[in-house]
C-alpha positions as CSV (number, residue, x, y, z in Angstrom):
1,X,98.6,105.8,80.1
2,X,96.1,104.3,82.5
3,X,96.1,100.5,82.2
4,X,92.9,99.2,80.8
5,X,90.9,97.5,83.9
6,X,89.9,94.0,84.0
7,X,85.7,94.1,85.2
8,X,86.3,90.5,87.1
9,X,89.0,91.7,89.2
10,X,87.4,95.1,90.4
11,X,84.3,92.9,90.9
12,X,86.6,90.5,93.1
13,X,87.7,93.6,94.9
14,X,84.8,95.2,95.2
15,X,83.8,91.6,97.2
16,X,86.7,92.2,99.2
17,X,85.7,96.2,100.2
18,X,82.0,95.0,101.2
19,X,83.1,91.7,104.1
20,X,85.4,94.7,105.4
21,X,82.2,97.3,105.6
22,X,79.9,94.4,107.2
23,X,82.8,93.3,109.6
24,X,82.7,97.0,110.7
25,X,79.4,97.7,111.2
26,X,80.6,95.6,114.6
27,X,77.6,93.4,113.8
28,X,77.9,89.6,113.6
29,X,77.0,87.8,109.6
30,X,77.8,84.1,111.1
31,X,79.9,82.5,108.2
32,X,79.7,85.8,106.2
33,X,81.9,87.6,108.9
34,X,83.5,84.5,109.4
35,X,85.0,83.3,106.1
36,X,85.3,86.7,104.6
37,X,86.9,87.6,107.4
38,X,90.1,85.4,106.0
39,X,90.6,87.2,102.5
40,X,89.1,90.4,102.8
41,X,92.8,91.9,103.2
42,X,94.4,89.4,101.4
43,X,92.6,89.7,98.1
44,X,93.9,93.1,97.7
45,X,97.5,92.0,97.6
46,X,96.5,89.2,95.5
47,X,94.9,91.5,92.7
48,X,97.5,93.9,93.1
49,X,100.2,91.4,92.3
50,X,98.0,90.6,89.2
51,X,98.3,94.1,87.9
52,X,101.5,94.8,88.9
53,X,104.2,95.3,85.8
54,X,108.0,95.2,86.2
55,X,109.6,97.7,84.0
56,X,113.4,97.0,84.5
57,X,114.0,100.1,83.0
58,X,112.3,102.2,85.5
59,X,114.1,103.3,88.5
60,X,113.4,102.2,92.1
61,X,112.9,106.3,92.8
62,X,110.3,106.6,90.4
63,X,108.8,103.5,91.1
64,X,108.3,104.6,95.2
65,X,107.1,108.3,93.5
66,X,104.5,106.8,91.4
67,X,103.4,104.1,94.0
68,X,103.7,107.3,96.9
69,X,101.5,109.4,94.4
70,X,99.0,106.8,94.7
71,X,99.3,105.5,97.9
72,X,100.7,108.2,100.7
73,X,99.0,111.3,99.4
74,X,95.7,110.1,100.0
75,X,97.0,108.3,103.5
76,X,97.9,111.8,104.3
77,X,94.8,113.5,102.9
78,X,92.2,111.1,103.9
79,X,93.7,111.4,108.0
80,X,94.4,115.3,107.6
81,X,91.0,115.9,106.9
82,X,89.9,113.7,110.1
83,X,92.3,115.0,112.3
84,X,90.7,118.4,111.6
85,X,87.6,117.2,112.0
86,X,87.9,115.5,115.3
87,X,91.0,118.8,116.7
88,X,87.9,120.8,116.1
89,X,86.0,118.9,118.0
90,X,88.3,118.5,121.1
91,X,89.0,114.9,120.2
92,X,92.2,114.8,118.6
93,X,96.0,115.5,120.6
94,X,99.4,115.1,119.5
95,X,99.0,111.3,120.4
96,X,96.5,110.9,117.5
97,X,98.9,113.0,115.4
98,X,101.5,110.5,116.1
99,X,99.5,107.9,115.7
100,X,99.2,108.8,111.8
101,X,102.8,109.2,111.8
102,X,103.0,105.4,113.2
103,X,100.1,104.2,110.8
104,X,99.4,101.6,113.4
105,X,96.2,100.5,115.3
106,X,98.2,100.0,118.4
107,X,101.6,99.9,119.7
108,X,101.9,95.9,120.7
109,X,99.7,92.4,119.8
110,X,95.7,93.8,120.6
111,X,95.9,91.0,123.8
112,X,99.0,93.0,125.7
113,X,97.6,94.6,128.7
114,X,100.1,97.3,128.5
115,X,99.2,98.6,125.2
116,X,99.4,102.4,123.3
117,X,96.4,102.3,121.0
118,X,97.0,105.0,117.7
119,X,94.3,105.8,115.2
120,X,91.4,106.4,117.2
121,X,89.3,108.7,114.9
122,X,87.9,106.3,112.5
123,X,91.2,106.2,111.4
124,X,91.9,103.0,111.5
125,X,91.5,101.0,108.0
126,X,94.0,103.7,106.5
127,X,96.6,101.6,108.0
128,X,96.2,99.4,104.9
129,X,98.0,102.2,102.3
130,X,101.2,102.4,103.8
131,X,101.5,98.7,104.4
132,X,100.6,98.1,100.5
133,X,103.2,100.5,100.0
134,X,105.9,99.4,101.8
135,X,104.7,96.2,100.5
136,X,104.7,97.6,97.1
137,X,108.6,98.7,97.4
138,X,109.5,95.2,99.0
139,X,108.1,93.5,96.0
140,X,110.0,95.5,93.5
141,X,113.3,95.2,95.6
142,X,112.8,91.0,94.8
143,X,111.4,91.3,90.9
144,X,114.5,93.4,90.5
145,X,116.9,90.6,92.4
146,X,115.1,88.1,90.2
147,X,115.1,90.0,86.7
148,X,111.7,89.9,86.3
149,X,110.9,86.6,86.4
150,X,108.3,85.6,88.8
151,X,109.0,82.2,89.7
152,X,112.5,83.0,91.4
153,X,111.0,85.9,93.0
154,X,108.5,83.1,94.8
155,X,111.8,81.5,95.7
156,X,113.3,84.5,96.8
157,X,110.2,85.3,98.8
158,X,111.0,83.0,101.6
159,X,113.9,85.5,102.9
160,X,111.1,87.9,103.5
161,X,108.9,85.4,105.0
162,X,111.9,84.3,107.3
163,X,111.9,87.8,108.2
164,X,108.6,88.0,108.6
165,X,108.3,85.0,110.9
166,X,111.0,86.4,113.1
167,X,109.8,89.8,113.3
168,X,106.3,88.3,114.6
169,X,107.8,86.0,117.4
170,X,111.1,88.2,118.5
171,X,109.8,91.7,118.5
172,X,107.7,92.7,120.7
173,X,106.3,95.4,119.3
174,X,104.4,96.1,116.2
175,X,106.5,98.2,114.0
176,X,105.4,101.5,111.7
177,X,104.1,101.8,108.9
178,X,103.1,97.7,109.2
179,X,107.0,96.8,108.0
180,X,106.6,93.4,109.8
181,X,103.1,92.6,108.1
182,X,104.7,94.1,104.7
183,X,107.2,91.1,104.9
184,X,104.9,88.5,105.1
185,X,101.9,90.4,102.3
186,X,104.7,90.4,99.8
187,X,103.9,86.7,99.9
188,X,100.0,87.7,98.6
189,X,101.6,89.9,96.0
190,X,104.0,87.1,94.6
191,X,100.9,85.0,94.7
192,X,98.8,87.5,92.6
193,X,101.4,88.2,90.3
194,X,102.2,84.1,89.5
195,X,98.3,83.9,89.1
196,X,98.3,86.3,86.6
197,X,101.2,84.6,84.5
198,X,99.8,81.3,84.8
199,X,96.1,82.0,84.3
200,X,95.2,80.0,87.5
201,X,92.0,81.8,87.6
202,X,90.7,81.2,84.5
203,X,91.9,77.0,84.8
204,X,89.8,77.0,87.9
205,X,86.6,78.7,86.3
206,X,87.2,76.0,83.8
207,X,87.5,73.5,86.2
208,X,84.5,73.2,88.7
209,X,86.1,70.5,90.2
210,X,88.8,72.0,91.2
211,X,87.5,75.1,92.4
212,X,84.9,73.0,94.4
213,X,87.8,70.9,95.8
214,X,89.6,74.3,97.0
215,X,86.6,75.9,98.6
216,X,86.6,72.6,101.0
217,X,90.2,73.4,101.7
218,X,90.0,76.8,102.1
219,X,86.7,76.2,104.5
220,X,88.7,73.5,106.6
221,X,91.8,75.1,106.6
222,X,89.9,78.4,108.3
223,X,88.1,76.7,111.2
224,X,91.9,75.1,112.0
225,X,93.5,78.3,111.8
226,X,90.9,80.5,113.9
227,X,89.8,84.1,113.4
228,X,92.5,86.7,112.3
229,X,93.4,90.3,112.2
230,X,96.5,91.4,109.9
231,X,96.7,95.2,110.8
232,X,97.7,93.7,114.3
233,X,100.0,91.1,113.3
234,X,97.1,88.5,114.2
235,X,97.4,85.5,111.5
236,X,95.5,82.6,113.5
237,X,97.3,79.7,114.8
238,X,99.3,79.5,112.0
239,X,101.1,82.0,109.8
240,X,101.9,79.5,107.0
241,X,98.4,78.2,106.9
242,X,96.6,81.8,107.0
243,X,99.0,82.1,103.1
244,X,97.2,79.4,102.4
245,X,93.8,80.2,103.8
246,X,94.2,84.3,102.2
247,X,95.3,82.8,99.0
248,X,92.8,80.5,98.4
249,X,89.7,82.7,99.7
250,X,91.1,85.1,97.1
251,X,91.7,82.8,94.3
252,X,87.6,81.4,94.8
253,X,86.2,84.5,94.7
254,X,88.1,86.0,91.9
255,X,86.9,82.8,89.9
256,X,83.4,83.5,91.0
257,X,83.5,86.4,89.5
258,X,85.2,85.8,86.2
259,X,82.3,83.0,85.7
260,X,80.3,85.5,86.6
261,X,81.0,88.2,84.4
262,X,81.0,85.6,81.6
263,X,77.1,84.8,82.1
264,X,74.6,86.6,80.7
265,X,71.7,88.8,81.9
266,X,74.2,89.8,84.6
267,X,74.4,93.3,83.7
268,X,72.2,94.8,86.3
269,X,74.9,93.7,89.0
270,X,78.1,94.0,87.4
271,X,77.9,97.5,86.9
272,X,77.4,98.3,90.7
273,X,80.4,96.0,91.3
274,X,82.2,97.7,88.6
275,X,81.8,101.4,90.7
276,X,82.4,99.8,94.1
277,X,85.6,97.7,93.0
278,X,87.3,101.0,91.3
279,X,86.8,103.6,94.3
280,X,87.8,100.9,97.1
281,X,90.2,103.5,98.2
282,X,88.5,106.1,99.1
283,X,85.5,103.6,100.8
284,X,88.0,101.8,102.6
285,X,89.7,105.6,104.4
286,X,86.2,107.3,104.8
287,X,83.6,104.5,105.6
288,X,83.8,104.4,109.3
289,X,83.4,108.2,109.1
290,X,80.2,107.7,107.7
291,X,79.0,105.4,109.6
292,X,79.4,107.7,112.9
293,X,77.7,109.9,110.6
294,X,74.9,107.6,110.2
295,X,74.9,106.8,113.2
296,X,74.6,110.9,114.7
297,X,71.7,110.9,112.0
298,X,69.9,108.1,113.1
299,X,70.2,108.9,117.3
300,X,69.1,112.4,116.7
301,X,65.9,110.6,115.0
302,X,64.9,108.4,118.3
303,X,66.3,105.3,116.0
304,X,68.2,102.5,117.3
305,X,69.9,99.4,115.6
């Protein structure tokens, strides 16, 4: 049975799926670009943690079935369909082949100058599935080593941020399938999932205060840590302070929008935010196919942006 869905938190993601769609126009939104630039990956751990149900009696193989159901068949579909599209085209080898294999934008940190870059069809944003999935597997691995409960699996956490930490400074290569940046995005998940347990969102929408108080933080806290890009293993200056930073971006906007959806007269917008938040999958895989698209369109017409 399909769980019911929560209109704030698809709202909250749908927030999430449109910084990513302005950040890739390759166009500059000053603070827009900026600041959404720090939870617009993280928020999707975050509300997944908040849905996410431990069922000690389900098994860790039907758990990674359902999760690969939902997760690798449409990794596979979504880049199938655009290697086709670009083989036919003479623009796809066995390099971009392998480079779905890999699910990573590049082989090494984007500032090595001897780097293998993978994905190179438009490709790219898919590599978010199968790091929420080996994310996903991860996560159950510690609710099962904690029995369920939430707070020792925060504790437990910090072996996989340990991990985490050394992976980032020891290896020298990013690894497939982002297992390095799945270590550390189990610490969004845990986040997401305590959240949900403790109602933080809804004490902050009660509490103006408090949610004004965090937005300072969060806006400090991002001009310290710097820009950051976590398909490439890029968390800032600081990979302790970007948890911080992705946790509380996430937390203020999914408090905007529960206020939000509790005002009235809001109708005409939630239900735009309601469509967009519950097909962030497939805009996520396809939209920078349809922006060369758009793009194609708008050259053959003599127009430039």
């Amino acid at each position: 049975m399909e769980k019911k869905r929560i209109a704030w938190l698809d709202a909250a993601k749908a927030i999430g799926i449109l910084v990513v769609l302005l950040v890739h126009t390759g166009r500059s939104f000053g603070l827009v670009s900026y600041y959404g630039g720090m939870f617009y990956m993280p928020i999707f751990f975050v509300t997944a943690g908040m849905t996410f149900s431990y069922k000690p009696e389900e098994s860790f193989g039907t758990f990674v079935k359902k999760k690969a159901k939902r997760l690798l068949a449409p990794y596979f579909g979504y880049n199938l369909f655009l290697f086709a599209f670009f083989f036919l085209r003479g623009h796809a080898d066995m390099q971009t082949l392998l480079g779905i294999l890999y699910s990573r934008n590049c082989l090494m940190p984007m500032d090595s100058a001897t780097n293998v870059h993978f994905m190179q069809i438009l490709n790219a944003p898919t590599w978010f599935l199968t790091c929420m999935f080996v994310s996903y597997i991860l996560f159950w691995l510690l609710m099962r080593a904690a029995k369920g409960d939430s707070r020792k699996a925060f504790v437990g956490n910090g072996v996989y941020l340990l991990i985490a930490i050394a992976l980032h400074y020891l290896c020298p290569i990013l690894l497939p399938w982002s297992i390095d940046c799945a270590f550390y995005a189990v610490s969004f998940l845990i986040v997401g999932k305590l959240a949900a347990v403790q109602d933080w969102v809804g004490k902050l929408t009660k509490k103006p205060l408090y949610l004004i108080l965090l937005a300072s933080a969060f806006a400090l806290a991002s001009l310290w840590n710097g820009s950051v890009n976590m398909s490439v293993g890029d968390y800032g200056q600081s990979m302790a302070l970007y948890l911080f930073v992705g946790t509380a971006g996430s937390l203020i906007v999914m408090a905007l929008c529960n206020a939000f959806y509790a005002t009235k007269h809001t109708e005409w917008l939630q239900k735009p935010l309601d469509f967009i938040g519950r097909h962030t999958l497939p805009i996520l895989c396809l939209h920078l196919f349809v922006y060369s698209i758009i793009g194609t369109v708008l050259a053959l017409l003599g127009i430039t942006l």
